[in-house]
MIMITI-913489 format. One line per 4 residues: number of its first residue (from 1); for each residue z, y negated, x negated of N, C-alpha, C, O. Coordinates in steps of 0.001 Angstrom, whole numbers, plus 524288, in hexadecimal, padded with zeros to 5 digits. Example, Ala and Ser with C-alpha at 12.3 -4.5 7.8 and 13.67 -1.06 7.14 Angstrom:
<pts>
1	81E78 8163A 7CC7A 81E78 81194 7CFF4 81E78 80CE4 7CC70 82111 80CF7 7C864 ~ 81BA8 808CA 7CDCE 81BE4 80424 7CA9A 81EBE 7FFE2 7CD9C 81F67 7FB8E 7CB9F $
</pts>
This chain:
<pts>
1	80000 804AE 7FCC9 80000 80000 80000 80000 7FB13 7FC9E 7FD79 7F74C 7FE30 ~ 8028C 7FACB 7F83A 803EF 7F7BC 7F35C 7FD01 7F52C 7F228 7FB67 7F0A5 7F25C ~ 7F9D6 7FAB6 7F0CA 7F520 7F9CC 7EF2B 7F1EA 7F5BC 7F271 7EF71 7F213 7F08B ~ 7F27B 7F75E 7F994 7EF6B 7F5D6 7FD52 7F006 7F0AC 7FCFF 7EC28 7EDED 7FC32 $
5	7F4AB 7EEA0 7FD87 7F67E 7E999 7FDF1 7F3D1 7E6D6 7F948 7F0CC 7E325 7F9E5 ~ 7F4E4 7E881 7F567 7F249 7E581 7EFB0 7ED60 7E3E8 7EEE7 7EC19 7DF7E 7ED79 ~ 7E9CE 7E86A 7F011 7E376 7E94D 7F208 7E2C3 7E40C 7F45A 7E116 7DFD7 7F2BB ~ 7E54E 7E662 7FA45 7E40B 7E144 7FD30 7E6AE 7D9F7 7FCEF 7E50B 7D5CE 7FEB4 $
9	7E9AA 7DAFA 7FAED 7EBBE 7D522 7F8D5 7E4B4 7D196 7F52F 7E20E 7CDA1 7F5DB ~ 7E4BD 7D71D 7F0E9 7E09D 7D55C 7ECE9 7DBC4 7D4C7 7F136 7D9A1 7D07C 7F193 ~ 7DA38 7D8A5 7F41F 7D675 7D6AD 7F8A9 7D661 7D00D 7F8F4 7D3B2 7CCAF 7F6D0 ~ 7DA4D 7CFFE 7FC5A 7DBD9 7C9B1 800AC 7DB08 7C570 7FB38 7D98F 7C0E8 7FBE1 $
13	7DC79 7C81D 7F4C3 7DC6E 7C18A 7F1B4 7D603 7C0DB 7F0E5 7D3FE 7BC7E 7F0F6 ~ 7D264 7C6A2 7EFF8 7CE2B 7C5CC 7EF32 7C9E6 7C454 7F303 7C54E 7C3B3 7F1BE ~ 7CCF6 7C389 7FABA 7C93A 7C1A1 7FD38 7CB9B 7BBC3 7FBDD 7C89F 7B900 7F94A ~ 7CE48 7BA8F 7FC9D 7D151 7B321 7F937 7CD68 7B19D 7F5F7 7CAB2 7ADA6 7F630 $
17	7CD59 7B58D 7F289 7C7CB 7B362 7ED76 7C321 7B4F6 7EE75 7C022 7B62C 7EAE5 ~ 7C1DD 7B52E 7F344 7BCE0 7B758 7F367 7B902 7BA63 7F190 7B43F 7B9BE 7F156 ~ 7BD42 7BF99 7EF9E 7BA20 7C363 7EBF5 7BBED 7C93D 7F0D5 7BF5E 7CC99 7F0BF ~ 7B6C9 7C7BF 7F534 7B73A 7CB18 7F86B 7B5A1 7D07A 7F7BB 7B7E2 7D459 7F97C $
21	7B0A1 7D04A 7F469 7B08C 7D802 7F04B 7B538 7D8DF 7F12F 7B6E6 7DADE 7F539 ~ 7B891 7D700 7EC52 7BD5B 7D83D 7E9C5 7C09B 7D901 7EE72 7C277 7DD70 7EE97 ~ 7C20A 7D5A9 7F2D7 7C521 7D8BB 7F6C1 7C475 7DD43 7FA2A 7C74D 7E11B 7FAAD ~ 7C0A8 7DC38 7FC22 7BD97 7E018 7FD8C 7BF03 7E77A 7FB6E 7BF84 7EB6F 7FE1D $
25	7BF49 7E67E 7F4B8 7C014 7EBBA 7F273 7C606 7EC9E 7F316 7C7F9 7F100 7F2C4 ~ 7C95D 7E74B 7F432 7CF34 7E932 7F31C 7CE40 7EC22 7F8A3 7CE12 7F0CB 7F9CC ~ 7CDC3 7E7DB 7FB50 7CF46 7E932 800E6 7CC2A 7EF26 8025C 7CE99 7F19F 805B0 ~ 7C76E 7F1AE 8007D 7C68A 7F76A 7FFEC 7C9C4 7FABB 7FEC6 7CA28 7FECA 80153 $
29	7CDD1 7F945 7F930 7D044 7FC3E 7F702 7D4FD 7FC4A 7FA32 7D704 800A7 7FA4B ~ 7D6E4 7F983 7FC4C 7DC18 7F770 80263 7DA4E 7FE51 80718 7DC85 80227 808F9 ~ 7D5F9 7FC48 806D5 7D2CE 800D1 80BCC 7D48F 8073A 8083C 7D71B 80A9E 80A80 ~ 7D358 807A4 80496 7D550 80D1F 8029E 7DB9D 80E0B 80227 7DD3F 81263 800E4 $
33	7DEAD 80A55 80315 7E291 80B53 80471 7E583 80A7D 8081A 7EA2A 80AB8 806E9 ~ 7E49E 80995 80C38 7E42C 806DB 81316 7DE88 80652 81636 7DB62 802DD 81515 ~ 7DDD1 80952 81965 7D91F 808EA 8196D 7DADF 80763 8212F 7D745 806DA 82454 ~ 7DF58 8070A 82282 7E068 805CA 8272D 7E139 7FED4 82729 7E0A5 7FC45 82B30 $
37	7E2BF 7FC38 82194 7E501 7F5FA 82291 7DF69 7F327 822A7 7DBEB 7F33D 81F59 ~ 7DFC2 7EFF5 828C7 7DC56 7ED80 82A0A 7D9CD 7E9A4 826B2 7D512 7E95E 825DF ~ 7DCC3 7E72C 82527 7DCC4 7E27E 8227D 7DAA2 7E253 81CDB 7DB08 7DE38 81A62 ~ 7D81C 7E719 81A71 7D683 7E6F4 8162E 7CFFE 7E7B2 817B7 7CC66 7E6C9 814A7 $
41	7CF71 7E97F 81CFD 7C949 7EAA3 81E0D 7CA2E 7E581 81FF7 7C7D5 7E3DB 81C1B ~ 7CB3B 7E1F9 82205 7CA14 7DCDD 8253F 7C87E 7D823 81FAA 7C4EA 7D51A 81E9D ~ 7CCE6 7D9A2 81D8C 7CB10 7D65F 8175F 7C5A0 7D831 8149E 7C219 7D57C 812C9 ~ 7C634 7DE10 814FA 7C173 7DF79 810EB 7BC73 7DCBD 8146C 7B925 7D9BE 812A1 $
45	7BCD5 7DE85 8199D 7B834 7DA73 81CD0 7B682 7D638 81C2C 7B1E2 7D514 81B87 ~ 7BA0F 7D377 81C49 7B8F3 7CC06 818DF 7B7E6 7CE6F 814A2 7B328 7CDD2 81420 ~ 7B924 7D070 811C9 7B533 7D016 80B83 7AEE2 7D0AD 80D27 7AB5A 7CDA1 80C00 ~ 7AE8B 7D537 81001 7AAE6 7D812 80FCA 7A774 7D161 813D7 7A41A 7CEEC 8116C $
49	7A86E 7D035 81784 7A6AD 7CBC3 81AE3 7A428 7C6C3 81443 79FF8 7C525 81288 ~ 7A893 7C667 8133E 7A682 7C374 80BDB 7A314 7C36F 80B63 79FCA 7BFF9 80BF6 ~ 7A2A2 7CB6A 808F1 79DE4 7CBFB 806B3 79A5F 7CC2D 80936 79618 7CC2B 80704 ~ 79A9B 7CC65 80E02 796F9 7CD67 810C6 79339 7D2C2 8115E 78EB3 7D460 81135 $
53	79871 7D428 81226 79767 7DBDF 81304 79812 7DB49 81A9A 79B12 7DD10 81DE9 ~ 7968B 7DA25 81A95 796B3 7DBD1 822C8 798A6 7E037 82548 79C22 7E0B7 8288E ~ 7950A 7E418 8229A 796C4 7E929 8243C 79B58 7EAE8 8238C 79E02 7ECFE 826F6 ~ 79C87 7EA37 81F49 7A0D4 7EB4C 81B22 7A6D4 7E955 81F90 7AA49 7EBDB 821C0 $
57	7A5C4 7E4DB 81F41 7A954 7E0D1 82391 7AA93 7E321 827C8 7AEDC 7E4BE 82940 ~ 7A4AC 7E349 82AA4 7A551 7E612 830D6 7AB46 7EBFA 83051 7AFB4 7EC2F 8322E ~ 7A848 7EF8D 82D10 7AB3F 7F3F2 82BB3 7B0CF 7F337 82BC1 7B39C 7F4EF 82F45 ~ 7B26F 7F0AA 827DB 7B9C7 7EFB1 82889 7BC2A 7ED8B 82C29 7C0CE 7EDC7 82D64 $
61	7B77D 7EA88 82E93 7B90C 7E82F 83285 7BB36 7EAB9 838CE 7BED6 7E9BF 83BCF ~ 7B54F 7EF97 838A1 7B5AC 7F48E 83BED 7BB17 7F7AC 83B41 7BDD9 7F883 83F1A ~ 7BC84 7F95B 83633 7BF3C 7FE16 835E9 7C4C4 7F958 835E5 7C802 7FC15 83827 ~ 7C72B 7F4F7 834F0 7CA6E 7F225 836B3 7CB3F 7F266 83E1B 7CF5F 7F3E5 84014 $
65	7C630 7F087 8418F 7C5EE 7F2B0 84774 7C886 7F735 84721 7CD3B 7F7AA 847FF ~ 7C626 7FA04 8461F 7C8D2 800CE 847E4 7CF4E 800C9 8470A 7D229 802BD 84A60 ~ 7D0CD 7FF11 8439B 7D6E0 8013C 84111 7DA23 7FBFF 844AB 7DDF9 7FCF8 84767 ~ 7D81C 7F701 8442A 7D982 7F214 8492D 7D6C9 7F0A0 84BEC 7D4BA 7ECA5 84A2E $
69	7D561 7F1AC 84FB6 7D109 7EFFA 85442 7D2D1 7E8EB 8563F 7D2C9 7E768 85AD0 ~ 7D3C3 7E6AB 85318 7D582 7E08B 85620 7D6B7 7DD5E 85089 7D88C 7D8F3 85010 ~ 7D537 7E0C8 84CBC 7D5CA 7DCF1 844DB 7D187 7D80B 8473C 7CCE4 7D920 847EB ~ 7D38F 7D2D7 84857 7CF75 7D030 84934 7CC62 7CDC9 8441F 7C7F1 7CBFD 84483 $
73	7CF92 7CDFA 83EC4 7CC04 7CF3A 83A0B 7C87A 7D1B2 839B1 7C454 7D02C 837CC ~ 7C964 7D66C 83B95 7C4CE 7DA30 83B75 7C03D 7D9E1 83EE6 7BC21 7DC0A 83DA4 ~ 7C0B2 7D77A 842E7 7BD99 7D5AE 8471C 7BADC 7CFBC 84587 7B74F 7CE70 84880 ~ 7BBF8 7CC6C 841B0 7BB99 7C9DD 840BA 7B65A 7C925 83CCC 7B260 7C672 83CBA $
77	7B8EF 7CD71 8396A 7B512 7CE4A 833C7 7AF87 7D032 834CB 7AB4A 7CEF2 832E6 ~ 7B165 7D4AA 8397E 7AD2A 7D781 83B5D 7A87B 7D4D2 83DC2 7A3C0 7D5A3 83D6E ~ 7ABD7 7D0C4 840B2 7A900 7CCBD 842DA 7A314 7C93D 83F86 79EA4 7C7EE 840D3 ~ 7A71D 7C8DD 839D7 7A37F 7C4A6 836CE 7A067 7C968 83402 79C35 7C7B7 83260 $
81	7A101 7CE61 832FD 79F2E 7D319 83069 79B52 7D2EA 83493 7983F 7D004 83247 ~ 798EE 7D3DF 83955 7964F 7D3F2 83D10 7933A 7CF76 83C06 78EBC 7D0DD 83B09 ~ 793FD 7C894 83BBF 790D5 7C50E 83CE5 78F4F 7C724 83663 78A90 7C71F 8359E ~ 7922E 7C8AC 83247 78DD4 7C7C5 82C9B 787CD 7CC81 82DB0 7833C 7CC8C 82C30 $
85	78B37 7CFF8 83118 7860D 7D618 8308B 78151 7D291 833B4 77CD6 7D241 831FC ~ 782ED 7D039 83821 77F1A 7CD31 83C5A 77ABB 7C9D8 838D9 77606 7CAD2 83901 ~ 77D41 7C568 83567 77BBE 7C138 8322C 7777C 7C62C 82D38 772E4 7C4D3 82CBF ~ 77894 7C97B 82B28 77689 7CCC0 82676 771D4 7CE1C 82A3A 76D5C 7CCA9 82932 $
89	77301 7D0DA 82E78 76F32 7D3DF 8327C 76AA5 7D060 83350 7665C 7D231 83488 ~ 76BA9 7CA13 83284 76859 7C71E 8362C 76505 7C499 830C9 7605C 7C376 83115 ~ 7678B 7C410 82CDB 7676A 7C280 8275B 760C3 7C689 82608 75C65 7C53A 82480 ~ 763A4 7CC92 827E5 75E7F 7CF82 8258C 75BB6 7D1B8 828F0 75A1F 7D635 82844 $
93	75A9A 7CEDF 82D4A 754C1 7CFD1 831BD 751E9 7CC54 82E91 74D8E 7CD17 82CAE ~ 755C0 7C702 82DF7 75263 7C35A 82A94 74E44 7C2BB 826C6 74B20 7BF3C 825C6 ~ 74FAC 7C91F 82432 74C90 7C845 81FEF 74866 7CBBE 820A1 744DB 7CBEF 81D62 $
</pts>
Protein backbone atom coordinates (compact mmCIF):
# COMPACT_ATOMS: atom_id res chain seq x y z
CA UNK A 1 0.00 0.00 0.00
CA UNK A 2 3.24 2.12 1.01
CA UNK A 3 4.31 1.59 -2.78
CA UNK A 4 0.69 2.60 -4.25
CA UNK A 5 0.53 5.74 -2.43
CA UNK A 6 4.18 6.78 -3.51
CA UNK A 7 3.58 5.81 -7.31
CA UNK A 8 0.72 7.87 -7.16
CA UNK A 9 1.84 10.97 -5.19
CA UNK A 10 4.89 10.92 -8.04
CA UNK A 11 1.88 10.58 -10.64
CA UNK A 12 -0.17 13.90 -9.26
CA UNK A 13 3.66 15.99 -9.11
CA UNK A 14 4.30 14.90 -12.76
CA UNK A 15 0.71 15.97 -14.02
CA UNK A 16 1.74 19.68 -11.95
CA UNK A 17 4.75 19.61 -14.39
CA UNK A 18 3.23 18.60 -17.18
CA UNK A 19 5.13 15.52 -17.89
CA UNK A 20 1.94 13.54 -18.63
CA UNK A 21 4.02 10.24 -20.34
CA UNK A 22 5.69 10.18 -17.06
CA UNK A 23 2.37 10.05 -15.07
CA UNK A 24 0.63 8.17 -17.00
CA UNK A 25 3.47 5.19 -16.36
CA UNK A 26 3.30 5.84 -12.49
CA UNK A 27 -0.23 5.84 -12.47
CA UNK A 28 0.02 2.20 -14.71
CA UNK A 29 2.30 0.96 -12.22
CA UNK A 30 -0.61 2.19 -9.19
CA UNK A 31 -3.02 -0.21 -11.57
CA UNK A 32 -0.67 -3.36 -10.93
CA UNK A 33 -1.14 -2.90 -7.54
CA UNK A 34 -4.89 -1.76 -7.12
CA UNK A 35 -6.51 -2.28 -9.95
CA UNK A 36 -10.03 -1.48 -8.09
CA UNK A 37 -8.85 2.57 -6.91
CA UNK A 38 -10.76 4.74 -9.13
CA UNK A 39 -8.83 7.55 -9.02
CA UNK A 40 -5.68 6.41 -10.62
CA UNK A 41 -7.69 5.47 -14.01
CA UNK A 42 -9.54 8.99 -13.80
CA UNK A 43 -5.98 10.66 -13.55
CA UNK A 44 -4.33 8.33 -16.01
CA UNK A 45 -7.38 9.61 -18.38
CA UNK A 46 -6.37 13.31 -18.19
CA UNK A 47 -2.95 12.27 -19.15
CA UNK A 48 -4.04 10.22 -21.79
CA UNK A 49 -6.88 13.37 -22.87
CA UNK A 50 -3.03 15.50 -22.91
CA UNK A 51 -1.71 13.32 -25.12
CA UNK A 52 -4.29 12.95 -26.89
CA UNK A 53 -4.87 9.25 -26.78
CA UNK A 54 -8.90 9.26 -26.96
CA UNK A 55 -9.28 5.85 -26.94
CA UNK A 56 -6.95 5.30 -24.36
CA UNK A 57 -9.10 7.98 -22.19
CA UNK A 58 -12.50 6.64 -23.21
CA UNK A 59 -11.19 3.09 -21.70
CA UNK A 60 -10.38 4.17 -17.98
CA UNK A 61 -12.93 6.10 -18.16
CA UNK A 62 -15.34 2.93 -19.03
CA UNK A 63 -13.80 0.49 -16.58
CA UNK A 64 -14.00 3.55 -13.71
CA UNK A 65 -18.29 3.41 -14.87
CA UNK A 66 -18.40 -0.21 -14.13
CA UNK A 67 -16.66 -0.32 -10.53
CA UNK A 68 -18.73 3.56 -9.85
CA UNK A 69 -21.57 4.10 -12.02
CA UNK A 70 -22.05 8.05 -10.88
CA UNK A 71 -17.63 8.97 -10.81
CA UNK A 72 -18.74 12.24 -12.43
CA UNK A 73 -14.86 12.49 -13.31
CA UNK A 74 -15.22 9.68 -15.15
CA UNK A 75 -18.20 10.83 -17.00
CA UNK A 76 -16.57 13.86 -17.51
CA UNK A 77 -13.26 12.73 -19.18
CA UNK A 78 -15.20 10.37 -21.21
CA UNK A 79 -17.11 13.12 -22.27
CA UNK A 80 -14.03 15.19 -23.68
CA UNK A 81 -12.39 11.50 -24.79
CA UNK A 82 -15.63 11.28 -27.06
CA UNK A 83 -15.59 15.09 -28.46
CA UNK A 84 -11.42 14.39 -29.23
CA UNK A 85 -12.43 10.73 -31.22
CA UNK A 86 -15.45 13.01 -33.00
CA UNK A 87 -12.84 16.07 -33.86
CA UNK A 88 -9.85 13.12 -35.19
CA UNK A 89 -12.92 11.30 -37.07
CA UNK A 90 -13.87 14.56 -38.82
CA UNK A 91 -10.07 15.74 -39.06
CA UNK A 92 -9.61 12.41 -41.34
CA UNK A 93 -12.73 12.33 -43.84
CA UNK A 94 -10.90 15.53 -44.44
CA UNK A 95 -8.18 14.27 -45.94
Amino acid sequence: MEKFKRLKNEGNDCVKGGEYEEAANKYSECMKLNTEECTVYTNRALCYLKLCKYEEAKQDCDHVLQIEDSNIKAFYRRALAYKGLQVRKKNMAGI
